[in-house]
C-alpha positions as semicolon CSV with decimal commas, in nm:
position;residue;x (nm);y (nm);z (nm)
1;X;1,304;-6,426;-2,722
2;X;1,243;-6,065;-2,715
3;X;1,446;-5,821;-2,507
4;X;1,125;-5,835;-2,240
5;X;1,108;-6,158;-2,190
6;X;1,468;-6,154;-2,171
7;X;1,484;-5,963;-1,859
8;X;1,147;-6,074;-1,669
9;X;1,278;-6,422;-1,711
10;X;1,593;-6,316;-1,509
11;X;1,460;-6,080;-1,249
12;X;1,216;-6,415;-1,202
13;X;1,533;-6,639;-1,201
14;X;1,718;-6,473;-0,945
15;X;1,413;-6,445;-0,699
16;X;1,413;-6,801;-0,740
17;X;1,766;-6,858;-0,644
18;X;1,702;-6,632;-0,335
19;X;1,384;-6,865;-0,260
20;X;1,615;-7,175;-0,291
21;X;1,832;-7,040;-0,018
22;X;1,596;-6,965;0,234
23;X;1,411;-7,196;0,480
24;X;1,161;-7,236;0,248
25;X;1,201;-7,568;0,020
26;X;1,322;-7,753;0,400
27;X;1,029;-7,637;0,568
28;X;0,797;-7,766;0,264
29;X;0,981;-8,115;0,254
30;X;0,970;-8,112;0,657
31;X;0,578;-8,033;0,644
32;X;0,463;-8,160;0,254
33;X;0,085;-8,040;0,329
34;X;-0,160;-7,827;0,122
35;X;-0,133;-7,533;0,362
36;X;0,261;-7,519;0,361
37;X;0,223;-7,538;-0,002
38;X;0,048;-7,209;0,027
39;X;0,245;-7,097;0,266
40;X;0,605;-7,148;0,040
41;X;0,408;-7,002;-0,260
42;X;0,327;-6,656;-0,102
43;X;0,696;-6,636;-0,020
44;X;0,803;-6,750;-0,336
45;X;0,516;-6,506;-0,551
46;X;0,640;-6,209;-0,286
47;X;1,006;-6,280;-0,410
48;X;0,918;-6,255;-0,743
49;X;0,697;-5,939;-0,725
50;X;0,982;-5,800;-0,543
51;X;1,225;-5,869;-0,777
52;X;1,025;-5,749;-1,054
53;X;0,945;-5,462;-0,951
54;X;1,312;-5,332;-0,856
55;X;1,355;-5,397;-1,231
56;X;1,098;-5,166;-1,296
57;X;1,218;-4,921;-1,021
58;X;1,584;-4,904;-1,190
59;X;1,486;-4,877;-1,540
60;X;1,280;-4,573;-1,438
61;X;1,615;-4,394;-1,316
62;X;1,757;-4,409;-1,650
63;X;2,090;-4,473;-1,600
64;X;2,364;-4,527;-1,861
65;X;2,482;-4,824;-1,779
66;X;2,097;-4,966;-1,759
67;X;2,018;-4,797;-2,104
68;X;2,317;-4,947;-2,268
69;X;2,239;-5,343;-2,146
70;X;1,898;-5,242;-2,334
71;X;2,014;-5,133;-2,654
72;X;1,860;-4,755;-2,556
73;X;1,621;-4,572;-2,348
74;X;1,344;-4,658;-2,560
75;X;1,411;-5,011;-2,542
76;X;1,429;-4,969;-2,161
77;X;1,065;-4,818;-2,172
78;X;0,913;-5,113;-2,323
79;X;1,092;-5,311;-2,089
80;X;0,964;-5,143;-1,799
81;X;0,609;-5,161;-1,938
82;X;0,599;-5,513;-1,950
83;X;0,801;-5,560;-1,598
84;X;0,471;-5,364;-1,468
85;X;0,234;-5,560;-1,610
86;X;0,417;-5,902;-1,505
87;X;0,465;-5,762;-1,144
88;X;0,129;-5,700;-1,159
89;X;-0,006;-6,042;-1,261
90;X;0,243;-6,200;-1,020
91;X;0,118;-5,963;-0,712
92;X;-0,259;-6,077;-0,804
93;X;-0,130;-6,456;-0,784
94;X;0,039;-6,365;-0,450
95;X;-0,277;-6,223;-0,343
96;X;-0,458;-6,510;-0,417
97;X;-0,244;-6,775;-0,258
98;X;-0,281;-6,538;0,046
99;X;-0,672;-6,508;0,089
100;X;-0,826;-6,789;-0,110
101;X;-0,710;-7,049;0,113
102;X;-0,884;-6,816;0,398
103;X;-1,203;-6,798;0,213
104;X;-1,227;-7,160;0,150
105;X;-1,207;-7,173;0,542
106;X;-1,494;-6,934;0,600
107;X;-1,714;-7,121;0,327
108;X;-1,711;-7,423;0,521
109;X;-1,531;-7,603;0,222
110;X;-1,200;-7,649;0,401
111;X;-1,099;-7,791;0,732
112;X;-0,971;-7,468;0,930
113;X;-0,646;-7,583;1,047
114;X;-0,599;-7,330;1,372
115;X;-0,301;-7,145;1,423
116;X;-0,019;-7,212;1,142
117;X;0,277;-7,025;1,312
118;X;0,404;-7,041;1,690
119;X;0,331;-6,669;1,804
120;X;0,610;-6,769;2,121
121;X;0,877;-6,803;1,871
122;X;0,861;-6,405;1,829
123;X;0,919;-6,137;1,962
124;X;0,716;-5,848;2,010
125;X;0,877;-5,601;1,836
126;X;0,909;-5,862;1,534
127;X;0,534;-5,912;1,534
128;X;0,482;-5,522;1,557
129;X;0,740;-5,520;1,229
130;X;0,558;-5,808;1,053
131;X;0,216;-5,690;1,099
132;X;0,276;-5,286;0,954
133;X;0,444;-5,447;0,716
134;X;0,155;-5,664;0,580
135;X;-0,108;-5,334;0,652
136;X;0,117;-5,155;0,387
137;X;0,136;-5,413;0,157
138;X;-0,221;-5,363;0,130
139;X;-0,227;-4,998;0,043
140;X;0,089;-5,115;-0,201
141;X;-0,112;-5,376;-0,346
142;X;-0,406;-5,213;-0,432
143;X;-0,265;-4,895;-0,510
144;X;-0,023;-5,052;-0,784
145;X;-0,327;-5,230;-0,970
146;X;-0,488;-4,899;-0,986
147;X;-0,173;-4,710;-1,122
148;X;-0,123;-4,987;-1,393
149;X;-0,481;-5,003;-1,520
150;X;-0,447;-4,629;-1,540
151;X;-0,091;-4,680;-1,758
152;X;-0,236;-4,922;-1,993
153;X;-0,531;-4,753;-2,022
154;X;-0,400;-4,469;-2,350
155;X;-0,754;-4,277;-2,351
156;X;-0,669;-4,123;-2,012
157;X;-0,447;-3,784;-2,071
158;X;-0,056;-3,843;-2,091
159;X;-0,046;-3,562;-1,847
160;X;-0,253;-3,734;-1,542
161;X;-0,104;-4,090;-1,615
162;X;0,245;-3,862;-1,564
163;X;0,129;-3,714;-1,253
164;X;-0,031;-4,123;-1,107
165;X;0,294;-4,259;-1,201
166;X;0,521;-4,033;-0,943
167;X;0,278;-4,231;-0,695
168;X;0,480;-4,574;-0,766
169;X;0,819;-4,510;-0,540
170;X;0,613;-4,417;-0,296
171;X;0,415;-4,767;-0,324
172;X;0,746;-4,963;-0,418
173;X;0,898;-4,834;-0,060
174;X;0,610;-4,962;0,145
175;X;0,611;-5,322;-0,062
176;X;0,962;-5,332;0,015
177;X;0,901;-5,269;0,403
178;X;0,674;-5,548;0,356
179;X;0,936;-5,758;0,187
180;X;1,225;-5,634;0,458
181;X;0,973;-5,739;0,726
182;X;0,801;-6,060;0,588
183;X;1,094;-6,265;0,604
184;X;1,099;-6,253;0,999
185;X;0,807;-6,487;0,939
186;X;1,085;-6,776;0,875
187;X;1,389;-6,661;1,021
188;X;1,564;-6,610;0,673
189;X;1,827;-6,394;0,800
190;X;1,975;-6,762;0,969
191;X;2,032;-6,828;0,568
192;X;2,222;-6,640;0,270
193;X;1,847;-6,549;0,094
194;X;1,761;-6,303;0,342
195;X;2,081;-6,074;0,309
196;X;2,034;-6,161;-0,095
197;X;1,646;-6,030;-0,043
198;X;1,774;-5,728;0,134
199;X;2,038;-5,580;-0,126
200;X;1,774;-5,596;-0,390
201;X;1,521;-5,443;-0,192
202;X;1,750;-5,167;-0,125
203;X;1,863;-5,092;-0,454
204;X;1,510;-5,067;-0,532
205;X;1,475;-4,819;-0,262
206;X;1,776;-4,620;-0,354
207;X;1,585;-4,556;-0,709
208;X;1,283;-4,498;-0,539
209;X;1,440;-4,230;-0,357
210;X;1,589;-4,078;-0,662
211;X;1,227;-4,087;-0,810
212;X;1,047;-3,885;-0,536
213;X;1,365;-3,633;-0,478
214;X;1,403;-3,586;-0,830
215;X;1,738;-3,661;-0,907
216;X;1,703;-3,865;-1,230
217;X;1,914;-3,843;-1,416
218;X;2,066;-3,494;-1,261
219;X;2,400;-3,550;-1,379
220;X;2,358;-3,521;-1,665
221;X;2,112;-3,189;-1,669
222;X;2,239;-2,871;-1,839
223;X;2,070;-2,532;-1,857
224;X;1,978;-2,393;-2,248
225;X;1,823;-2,085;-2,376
226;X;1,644;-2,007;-2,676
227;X;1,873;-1,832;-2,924
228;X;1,662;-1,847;-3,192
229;X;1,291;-1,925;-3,296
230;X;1,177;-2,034;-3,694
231;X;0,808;-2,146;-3,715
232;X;0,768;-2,369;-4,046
233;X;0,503;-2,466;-4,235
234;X;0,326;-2,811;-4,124
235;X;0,344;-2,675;-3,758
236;X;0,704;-2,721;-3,742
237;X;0,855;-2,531;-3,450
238;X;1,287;-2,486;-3,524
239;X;1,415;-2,383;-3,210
240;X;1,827;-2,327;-3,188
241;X;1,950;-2,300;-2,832
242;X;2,299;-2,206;-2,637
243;X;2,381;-2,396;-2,375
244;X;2,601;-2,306;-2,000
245;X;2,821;-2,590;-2,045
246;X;2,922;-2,816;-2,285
247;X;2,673;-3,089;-2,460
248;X;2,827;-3,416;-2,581
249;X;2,613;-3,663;-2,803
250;X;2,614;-3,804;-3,137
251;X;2,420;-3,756;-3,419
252;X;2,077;-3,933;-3,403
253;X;2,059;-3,941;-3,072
254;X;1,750;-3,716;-2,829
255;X;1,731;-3,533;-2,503
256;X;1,434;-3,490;-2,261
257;X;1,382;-3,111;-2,266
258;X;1,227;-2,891;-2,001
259;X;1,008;-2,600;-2,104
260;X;0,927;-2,332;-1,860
261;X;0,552;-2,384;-1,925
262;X;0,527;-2,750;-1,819
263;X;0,717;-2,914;-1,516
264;X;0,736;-3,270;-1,707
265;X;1,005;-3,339;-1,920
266;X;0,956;-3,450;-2,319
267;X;1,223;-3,616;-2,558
268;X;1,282;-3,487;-2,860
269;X;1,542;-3,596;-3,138
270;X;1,872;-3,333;-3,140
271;X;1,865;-3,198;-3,469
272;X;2,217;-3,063;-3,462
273;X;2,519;-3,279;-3,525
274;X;2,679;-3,169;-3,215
275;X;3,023;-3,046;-3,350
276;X;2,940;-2,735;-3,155
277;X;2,929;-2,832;-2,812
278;X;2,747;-2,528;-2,701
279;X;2,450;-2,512;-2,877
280;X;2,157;-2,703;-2,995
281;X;1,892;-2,741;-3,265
282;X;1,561;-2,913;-3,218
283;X;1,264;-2,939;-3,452
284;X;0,934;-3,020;-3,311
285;X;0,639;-3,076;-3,509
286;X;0,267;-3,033;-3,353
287;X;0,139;-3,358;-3,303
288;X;-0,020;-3,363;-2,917
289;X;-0,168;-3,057;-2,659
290;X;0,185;-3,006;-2,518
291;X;0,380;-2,959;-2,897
292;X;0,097;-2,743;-3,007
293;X;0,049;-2,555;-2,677
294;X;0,432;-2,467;-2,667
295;X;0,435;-2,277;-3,005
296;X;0,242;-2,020;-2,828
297;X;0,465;-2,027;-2,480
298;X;0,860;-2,046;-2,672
299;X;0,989;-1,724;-2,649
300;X;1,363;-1,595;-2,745
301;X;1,584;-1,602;-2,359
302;X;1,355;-1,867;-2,249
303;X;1,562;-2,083;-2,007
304;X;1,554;-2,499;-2,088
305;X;1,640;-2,770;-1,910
306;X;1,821;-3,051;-2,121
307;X;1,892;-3,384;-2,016
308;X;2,070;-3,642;-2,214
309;X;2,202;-3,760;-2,425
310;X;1,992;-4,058;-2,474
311;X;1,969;-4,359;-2,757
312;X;2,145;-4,597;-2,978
313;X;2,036;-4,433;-3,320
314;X;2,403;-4,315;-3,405
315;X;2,433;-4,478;-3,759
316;X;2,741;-4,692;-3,606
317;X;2,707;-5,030;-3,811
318;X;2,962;-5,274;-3,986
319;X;2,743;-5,325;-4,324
320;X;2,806;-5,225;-4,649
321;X;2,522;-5,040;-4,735
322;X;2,290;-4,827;-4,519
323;X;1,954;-4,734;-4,610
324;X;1,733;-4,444;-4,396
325;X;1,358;-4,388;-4,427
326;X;1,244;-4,100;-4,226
327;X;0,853;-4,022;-4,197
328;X;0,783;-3,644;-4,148
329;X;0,934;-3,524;-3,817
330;X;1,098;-3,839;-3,843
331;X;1,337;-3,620;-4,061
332;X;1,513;-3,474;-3,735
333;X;1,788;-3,766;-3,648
334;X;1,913;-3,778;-4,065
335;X;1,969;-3,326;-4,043
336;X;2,209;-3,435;-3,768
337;X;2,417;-3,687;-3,984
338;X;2,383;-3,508;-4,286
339;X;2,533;-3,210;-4,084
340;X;2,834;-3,454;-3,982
341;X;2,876;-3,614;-4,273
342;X;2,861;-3,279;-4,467
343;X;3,150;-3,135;-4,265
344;X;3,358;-3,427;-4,327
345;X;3,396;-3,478;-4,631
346;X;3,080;-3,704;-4,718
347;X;3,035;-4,083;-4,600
348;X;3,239;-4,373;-4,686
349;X;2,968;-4,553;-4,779
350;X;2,654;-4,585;-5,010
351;X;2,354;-4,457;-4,851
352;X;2,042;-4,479;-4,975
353;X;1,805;-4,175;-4,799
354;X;1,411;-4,219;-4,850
355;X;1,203;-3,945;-4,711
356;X;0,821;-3,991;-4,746
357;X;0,639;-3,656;-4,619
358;X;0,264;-3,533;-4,683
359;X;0,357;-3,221;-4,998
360;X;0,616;-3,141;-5,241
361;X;0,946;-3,068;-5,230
362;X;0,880;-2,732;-5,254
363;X;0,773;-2,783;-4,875
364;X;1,004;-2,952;-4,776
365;X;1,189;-2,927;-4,458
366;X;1,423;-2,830;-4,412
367;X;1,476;-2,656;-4,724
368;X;1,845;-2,712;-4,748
369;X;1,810;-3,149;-4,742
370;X;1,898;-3,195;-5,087
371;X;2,174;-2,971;-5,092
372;X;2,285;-3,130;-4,761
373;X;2,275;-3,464;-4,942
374;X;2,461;-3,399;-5,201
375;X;2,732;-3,263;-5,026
376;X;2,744;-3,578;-4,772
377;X;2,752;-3,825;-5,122
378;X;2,330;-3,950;-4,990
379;X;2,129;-4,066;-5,269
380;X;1,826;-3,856;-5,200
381;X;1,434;-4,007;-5,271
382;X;1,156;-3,787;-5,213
383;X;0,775;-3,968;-5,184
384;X;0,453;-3,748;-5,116
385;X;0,199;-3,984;-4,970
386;X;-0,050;-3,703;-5,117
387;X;0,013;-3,851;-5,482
388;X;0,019;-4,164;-5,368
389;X;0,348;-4,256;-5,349
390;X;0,433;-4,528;-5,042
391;X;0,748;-4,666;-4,979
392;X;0,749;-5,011;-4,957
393;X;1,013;-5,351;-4,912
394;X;0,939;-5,431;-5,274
395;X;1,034;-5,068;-5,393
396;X;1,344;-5,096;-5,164
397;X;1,454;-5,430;-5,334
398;X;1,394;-5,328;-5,689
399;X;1,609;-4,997;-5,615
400;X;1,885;-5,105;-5,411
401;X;1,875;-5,474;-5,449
402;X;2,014;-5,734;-5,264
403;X;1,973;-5,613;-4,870
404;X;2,219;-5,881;-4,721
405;X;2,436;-5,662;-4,617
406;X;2,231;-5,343;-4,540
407;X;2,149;-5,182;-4,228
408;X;1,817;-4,943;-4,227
409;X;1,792;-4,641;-4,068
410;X;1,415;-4,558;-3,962
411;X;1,257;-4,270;-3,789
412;X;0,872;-4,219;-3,839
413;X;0,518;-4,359;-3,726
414;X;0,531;-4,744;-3,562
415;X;0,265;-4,811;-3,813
416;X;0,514;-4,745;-4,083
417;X;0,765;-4,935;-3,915
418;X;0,574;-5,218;-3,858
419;X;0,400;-5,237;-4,264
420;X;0,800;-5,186;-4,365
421;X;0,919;-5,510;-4,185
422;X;0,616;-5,711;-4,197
423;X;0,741;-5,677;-4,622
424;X;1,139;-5,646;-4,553
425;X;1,017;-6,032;-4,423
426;X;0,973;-6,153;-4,772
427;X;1,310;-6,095;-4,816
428;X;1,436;-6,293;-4,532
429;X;1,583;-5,922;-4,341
430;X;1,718;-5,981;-4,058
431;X;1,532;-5,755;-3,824
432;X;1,816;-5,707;-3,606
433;X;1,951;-5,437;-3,891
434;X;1,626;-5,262;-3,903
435;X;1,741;-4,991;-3,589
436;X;1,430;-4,758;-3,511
437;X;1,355;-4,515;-3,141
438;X;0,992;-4,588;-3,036
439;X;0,946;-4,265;-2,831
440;X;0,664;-4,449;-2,596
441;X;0,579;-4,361;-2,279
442;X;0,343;-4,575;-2,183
């Protein structure tokens, strides 16, 4: 079961167990009828959207404690992807139970069955509560659908689907008016689920809050400036920065940084080994409009924002052997470890280093890798996909051998990823060693 499904089968799970203790299930055995059917499965698709989408609210705060239950930030991302896309589905089905039955009613095709609730049983300030709340739904509803067709939809710019997405707190806090408010319907304050439905409707609000005020992840913000500027070949940009106040992370691991020329922030792989607390490197290759653009807009005493640290790609295993394959800029997270393994002495262990890169060594960067392997006891490969020369699983095996008890490293394209483990398969890898950062977005 992947780590998705993991987590929108619980968020699911629990809105169940809050459906279970409401009024619901008694009123459906009380009344067993097609329309109380309907009626039990909005409340019970409502739930579920609800539920879901506090998931997806919390994930987007990106909060330690949520990153490390995922295995990493990146991890989280996916996550949240999906969580959208299954809140979606389930708001659609909610949608559905709610109108169809009205439809069928209008088309003649179903008895109309008059008035399904006793209006005398509330009062008018609970019917003034109910009723906004089911008007905002509406803008929620179709709002959301919008925003994720825009998400999944990769030909639209990075930079508008950035600037749509800030739009979702604002649609999660009038679904979860709806969600406070629908539950007067049925009394389910007289039960535990209502008081369960309101503490996870508030800590989705609580994240939605820190969304539109933008406070995530503000504690753990620093302010950098650009020391230093080296502009490689291949569009490499090798920026070395100072920070106010210390920096903690370990090798492998990124930050979101903050330029002065764009509001949004990017991650980006520290390239620094982070014995010096105080300043930063960071090597960014141009690869979209915002790398490329901000070659022409870094400038020495530029002031950064840096927010991290962020990841699980710290090299911390129990195996024997560890291999690492780094495509291109993929390069970034091994500098870091070479640079602490280099100052300590070397590793303890064999490690295998394969780096497959578009020239020669003689373009190689940085410069210095060999040398840096050597001194940190890495057995160093070099492959230039110019010439030909792919790594694959079977050039893995027939190097290194048996890979029972090896851990790989990777940082490069998916594609690459995905080509090396579809072959690593062969060899009955398990997957769970093959650790790799998919920076994705969206």
């Amino acid at each position: 079961m992947s780590l998705s499904t993991k987590w929108i089968t619980g968020a699911l799970v629990w809105a169940g167990v809050i459906y279970i203790l409401s009024p619901g299930p008694a009123h459906f055995i009380s009344h067993p009828d097609g329309w109380e059917l309907r009626e039990q499965l909005v409340f019970l698709t409502g739930v579920s959207a609800m539920s879901l989408m506090v998931l997806s609210m919390v994930i987007s705060i990106r909060t330690p404690w949520m990153n490390g239950l995922m295995k990493g930030l990146d991890k989280a991302y996916v996550v949240h992807k999906w969580t959208g896309i299954g809140t979606t589905l389930v708001l659609i089905f909610h949608w559905l139970c709610e109108l169809v039955p009205e439809w069928l009613v209008e088309l003649g095709l179903v008895p109309n069955p008059g008035e399904l609730t006793d209006g005398s049983r509330f009062s008018d300030l609970e019917i003034t509560l109910f009723q906004a709340g089911v008007t905002m739904a509406e803008f929620a509803f179709y709002g959301s659908v919008v925003l994720v067709v825009i998400a999944l939809f990769k030909k639209i710019p990075y930079r508008l689907f950035r600037k749509t997405h800030k739009v979702f707190p604002v649609l999660f806090l009038l679904a979860a008016f709806h969600g406070a408010t629908a539950q007067l319907k049925e009394h389910w304050l007289d039960t535990p689920a209502g008081y369960l439905l309101l503490v996870l409707i508030t800590l989705g609000v609580v994240a939605a809050l820190l969304c539109l005020f933008q406070r995530i992840g503000a504690p753990r913000k620093t302010r950098a400036t650009i020391d230093q500027i080296y502009n490689h070949a291949d569009g490499i940009l090798d920026l070395r920065l100072s920070l106010q106040k210390p920096f903690k992370h370990e090798p492998g691991q990124y930050a979101f940084l903050r330029f002065p020329n764009d509001p949004e922030p990017h991650p980006f792989t520290i390239a620094s080994s982070g014995d010096d607390p105080f300043s930063m490197r960071f090597a960014i290759k141009s690869l979209g409009d915002f790398t490329t653009d901000l070659a022409n807009h870094a400038v020495i005493g530029a002031h950064i924002i840096i927010e991290g640290p962020y990841g699980e790609f710290t090299f911390k295993i129990g195996s024997t052997r560890q291999i690492w394959v780094s495509g291109g800029i993929g390069i970034t997270p091994f500098m870091a470890r070479l640079d602490y393994l280099s100052a300590r002495g070397g590793t303890d262990g064999p490690i295998d280093f394969w780096y497959s890169m578009r020239g020669k060594k003689s373009v190689m960067f940085p410069d210095s890798l060999e040398e840096l392997c050597r001194r940190s006891g890495v057995q160093f490969y070099h492959l230039n996909s110019l010439e030909q020369e792919y790594l694959t699983a079977d050039l893995l095996h027939e190097s290194v051998g048996s890979l029972e008890d090896t851990d790989i490293w990777f940082c490069g394209p998916s594609s690459f990823a995905e080509c090396l483990l579809k072959g690593l398969s062969s060899y009955n890898f398990d997957e769970s060693r093959f650790h790799f950062d998919r920076f994705e977005m969206r």
